[in-house]
C-alpha positions in Angstrom: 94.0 100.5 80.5 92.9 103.6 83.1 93.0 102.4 86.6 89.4 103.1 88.6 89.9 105.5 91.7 89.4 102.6 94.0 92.2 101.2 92.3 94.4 103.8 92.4 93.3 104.8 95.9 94.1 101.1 97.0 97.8 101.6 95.4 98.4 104.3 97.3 97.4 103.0 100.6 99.8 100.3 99.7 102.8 102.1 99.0 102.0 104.0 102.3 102.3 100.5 104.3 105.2 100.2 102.6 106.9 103.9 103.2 105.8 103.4 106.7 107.5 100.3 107.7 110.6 101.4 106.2 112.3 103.1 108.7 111.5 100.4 111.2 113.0 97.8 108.5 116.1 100.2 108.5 116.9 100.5 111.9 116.4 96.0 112.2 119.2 96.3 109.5 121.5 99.2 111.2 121.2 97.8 114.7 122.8 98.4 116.7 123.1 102.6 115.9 123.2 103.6 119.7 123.9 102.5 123.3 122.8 98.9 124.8 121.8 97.9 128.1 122.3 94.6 130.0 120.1 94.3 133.2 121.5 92.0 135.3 119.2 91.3 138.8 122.1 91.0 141.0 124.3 93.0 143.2 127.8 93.4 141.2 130.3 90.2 141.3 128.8 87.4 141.0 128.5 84.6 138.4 126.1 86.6 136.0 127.5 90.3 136.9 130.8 88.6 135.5 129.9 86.8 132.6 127.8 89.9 131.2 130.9 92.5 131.7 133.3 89.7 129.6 130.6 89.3 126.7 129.6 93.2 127.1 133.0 94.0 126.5 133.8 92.6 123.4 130.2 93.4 122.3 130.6 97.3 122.7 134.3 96.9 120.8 132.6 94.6 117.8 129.3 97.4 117.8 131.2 100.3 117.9 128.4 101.1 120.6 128.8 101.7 124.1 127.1 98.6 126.1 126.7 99.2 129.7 125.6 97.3 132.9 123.4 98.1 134.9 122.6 96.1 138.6 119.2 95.6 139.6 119.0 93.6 142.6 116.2 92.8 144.5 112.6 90.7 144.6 114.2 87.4 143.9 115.4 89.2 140.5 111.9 90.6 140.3 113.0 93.9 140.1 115.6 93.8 137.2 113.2 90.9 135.1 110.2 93.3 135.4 112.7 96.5 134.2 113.3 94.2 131.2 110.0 92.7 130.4 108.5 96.8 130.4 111.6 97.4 127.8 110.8 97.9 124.4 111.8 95.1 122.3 114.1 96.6 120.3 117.6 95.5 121.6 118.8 98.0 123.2 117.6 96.7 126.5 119.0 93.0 127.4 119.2 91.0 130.7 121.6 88.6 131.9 119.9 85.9 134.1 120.9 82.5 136.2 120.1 79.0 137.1 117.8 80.6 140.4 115.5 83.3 138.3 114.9 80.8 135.3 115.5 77.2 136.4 114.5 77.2 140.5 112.4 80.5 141.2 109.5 78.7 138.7 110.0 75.2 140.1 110.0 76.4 143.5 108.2 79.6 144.1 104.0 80.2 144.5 104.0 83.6 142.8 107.0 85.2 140.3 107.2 88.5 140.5 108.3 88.2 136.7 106.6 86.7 133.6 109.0 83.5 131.7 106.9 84.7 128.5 107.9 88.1 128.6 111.6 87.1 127.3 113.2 85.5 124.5 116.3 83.3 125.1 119.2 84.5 122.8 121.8 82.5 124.2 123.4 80.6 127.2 126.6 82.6 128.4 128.6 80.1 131.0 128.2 77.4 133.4 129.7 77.1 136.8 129.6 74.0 138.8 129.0 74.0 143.0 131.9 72.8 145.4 131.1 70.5 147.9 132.9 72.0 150.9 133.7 70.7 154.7 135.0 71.5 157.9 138.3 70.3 158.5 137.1 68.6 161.9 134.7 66.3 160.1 136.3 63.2 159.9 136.0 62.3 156.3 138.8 62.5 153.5 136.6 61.9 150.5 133.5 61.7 149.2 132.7 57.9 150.5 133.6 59.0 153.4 131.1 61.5 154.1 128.2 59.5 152.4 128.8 56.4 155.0 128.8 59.1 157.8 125.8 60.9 156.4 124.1 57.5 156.0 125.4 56.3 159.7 123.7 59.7 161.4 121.0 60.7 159.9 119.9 64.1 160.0 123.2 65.4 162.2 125.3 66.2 159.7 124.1 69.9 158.8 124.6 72.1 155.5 124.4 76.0 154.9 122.1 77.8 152.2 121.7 81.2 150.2 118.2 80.6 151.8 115.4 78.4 151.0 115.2 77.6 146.8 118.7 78.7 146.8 121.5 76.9 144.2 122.9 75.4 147.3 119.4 74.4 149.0 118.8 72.2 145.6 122.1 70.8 145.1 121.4 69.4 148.6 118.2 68.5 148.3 119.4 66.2 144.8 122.8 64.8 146.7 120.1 63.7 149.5 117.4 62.0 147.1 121.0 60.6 144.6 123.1 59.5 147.3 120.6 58.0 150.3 121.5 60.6 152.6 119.5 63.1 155.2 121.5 66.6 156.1 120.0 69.1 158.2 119.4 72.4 156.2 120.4 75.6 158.0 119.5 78.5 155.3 121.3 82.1 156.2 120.4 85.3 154.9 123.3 84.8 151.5 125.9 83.1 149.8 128.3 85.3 151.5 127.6 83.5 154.9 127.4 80.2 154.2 130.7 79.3 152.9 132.2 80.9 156.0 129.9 79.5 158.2 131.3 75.9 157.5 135.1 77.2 158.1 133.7 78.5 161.1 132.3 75.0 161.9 129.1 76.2 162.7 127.5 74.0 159.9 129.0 70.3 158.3 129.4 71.3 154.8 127.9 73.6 152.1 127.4 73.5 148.2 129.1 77.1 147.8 130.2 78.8 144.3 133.2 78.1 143.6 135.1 81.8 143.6 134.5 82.0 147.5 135.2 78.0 147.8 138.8 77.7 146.5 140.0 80.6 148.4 139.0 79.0 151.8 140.2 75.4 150.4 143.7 77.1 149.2 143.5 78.6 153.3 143.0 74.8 154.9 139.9 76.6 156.2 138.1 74.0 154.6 137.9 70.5 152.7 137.3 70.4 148.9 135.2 67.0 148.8 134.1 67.3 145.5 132.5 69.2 142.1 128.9 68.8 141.0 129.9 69.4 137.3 129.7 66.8 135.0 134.0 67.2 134.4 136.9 68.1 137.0 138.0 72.3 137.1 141.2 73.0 134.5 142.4 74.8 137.5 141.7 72.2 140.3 142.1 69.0 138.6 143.1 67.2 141.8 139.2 67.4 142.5 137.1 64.8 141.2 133.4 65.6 140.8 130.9 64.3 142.6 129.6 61.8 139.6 132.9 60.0 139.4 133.1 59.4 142.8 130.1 57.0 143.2 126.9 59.2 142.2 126.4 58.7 139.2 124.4 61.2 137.4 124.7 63.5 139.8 125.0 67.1 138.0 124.3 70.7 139.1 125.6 74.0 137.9 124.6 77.5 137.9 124.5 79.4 134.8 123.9 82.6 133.3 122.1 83.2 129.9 121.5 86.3 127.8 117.5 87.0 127.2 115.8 90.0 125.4 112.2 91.2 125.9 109.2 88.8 123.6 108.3 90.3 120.8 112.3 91.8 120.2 112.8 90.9 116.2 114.3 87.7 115.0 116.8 89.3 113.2 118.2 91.0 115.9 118.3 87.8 118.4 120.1 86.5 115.3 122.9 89.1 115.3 123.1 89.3 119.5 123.4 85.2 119.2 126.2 85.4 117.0 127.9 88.4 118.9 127.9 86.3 122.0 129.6 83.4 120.2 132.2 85.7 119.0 133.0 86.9 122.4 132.5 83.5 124.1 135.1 82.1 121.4 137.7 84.4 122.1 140.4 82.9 124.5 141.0 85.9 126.4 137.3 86.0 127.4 137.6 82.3 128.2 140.7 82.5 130.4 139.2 85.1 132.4 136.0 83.2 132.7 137.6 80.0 133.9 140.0 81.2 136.1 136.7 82.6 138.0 135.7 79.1 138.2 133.2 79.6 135.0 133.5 77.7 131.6 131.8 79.4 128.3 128.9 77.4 127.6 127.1 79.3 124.1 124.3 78.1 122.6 121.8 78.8 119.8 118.4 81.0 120.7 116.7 77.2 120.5 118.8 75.5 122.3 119.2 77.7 125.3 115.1 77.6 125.5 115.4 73.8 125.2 117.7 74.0 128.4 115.6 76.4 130.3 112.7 74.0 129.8 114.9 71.3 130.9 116.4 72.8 134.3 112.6 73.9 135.2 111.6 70.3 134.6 114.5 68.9 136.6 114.4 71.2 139.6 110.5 71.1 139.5 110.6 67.0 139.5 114.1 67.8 142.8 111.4 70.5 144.6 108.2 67.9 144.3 109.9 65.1 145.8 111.7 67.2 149.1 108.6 69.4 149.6 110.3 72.6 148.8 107.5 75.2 147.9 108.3 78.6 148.7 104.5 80.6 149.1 104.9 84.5 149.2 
């Protein structure tokens, strides 16, 4: 039977959809065919900075494609989100984020300077639990100790911060509301001063990360008085967390996590997702993330947005009830 021209003419438009999209279907199934980005909104060596060089890594060896980093500090993360949101969502531009610009900065902050619905989890990267550190003058040996002195002088024992809606800051601010105490906060301009300031004395104690904190516990500078994972370090295992020692429940850690800009293809979270596993699964990579004080912590797309949800919630519920509200 002879097609009408509408009929033909509709035929044709279809197989012209179909040419179209072609290319775009190809390069879904080729990626990655050139050079990928990580943004990570940090200043080189910290948690995240670390975690996305290990993963990178082994990335760029399993690709066959160079996969760079590239440090974007500034605005709270602001500047290195917004670089990311603005990518296209093709892959090729990724971002390595924390506890602070996903979990806290929401909870915490008036106005982002970054959208949450501008990403698309792919996968959690590694956890790190906070070390409760003291100076060697206070007179407590353990955790108990400091609790009954906390609870004995109320708002005289004193504790440093990153700043106001910092890790630290929060992980005080839930020790306070867990364990019935009242510290004084004294927030300093980063993490890099207030670890030292408690060696120095100038402060009680501090919640610091943990590759600055075992260096100054290995010196005597300070006293380790406990973890705020939810299990003991491999390396330190001498240290019991915080949880065991009375608080039950009690659990912080920072993180990093992998997102890609919204809209990025399915697909290619898929194959990212199951690249991270590979590298997270590799003992080398593991080793080299533990001895840093970080354990690999992967996770499927949906889980790690489950967990996002969760640590706004959380920290949200920790901010309400101290009054921390940050208004910029």
């Amino acid at each position: 039977m002879a097609l009408t021209r509408k009929a033909v003419l509709s035929l044709l438009a279809g197989a012209l959809v179909i040419v179209a999209a072609a290319p775009g279907i190809a390069q879904v199934q080729d990626y990655p065919t050139r050079l990928i980005k990580i943004v990570v909104p940090f200043p080189p060596g910290g948690n995240p900075d670390l975690a996305a060089r290990l993963v990178a890594n082994r990335m760029a060896i399993d690709f066959g494609q160079s996969v760079i980093i590239e440090n974007k500090p500034g605005a709270n993360g602001g500047i290195g989100a917004n670089a990311v949101a603005k990518a296209p969502p093709d892959g090729y531009t990724l971002m390595v984020a924390n506890l602070g610009i996903l979990g806290i900065n929401p909870a915490v902050r008036e106005h982002l300077p970054y959208n949450l619905k501008e990403f698309i989890p792919i996968s959690r990267l590694a956890i790190s639990p906070l070390l409760l550190i003291a100076n060697p003058s206070l007179k407590v040996n353990s955790l108990s100790d400091f609790i009954a002195l906390a609870k004995k002088e109320p708002g005289k024992l004193s504790y440093s911060t990153a700043g106001v809606g910092s890790a630290a800051h929060m992980a005080a601010a839930l020790f306070d509301q867990m364990a019935g105490t009242k510290m004084l906060h004294v927030p300093y301009k980063g993490a890099s001063e207030a670890a030292p300031a408690v060696a120095a004395g100038n402060v009680s104690v501090t919640f610091g990360g943990q590759g600055a904190s075992w260096g100054l516990v290995s010196a005597g500078n300070v006293k380790a008085l406990g973890l705020t994972g939810t299990k003991r370090s491999p390396e330190h295992t001498d240290v019991p967390t915080i949880a065991e020692q009375g608080v039950a429940g009690y659990e912080i850690s920072d993180w990093a996590g992998m997102l890609a800009p919204a809209g990025t293809p399915q697909s290619i979270i898929d194959k990212l997702n199951a690249e991270v596993q590979k590298a997270l699964n590799d003992p080398e990579t593991r080793k080299k993330l533990q001895v840093q004080g970080l354990e690999a912590a992967g996770t499927s797309p949906a889980d790690f947005t489950a967990f996002i949800a969760s640590e706004q919630k959380k920290w949200g519920d920790v901010a309400k009830k101290a009054n921390i509200r940050i208004q910029e």
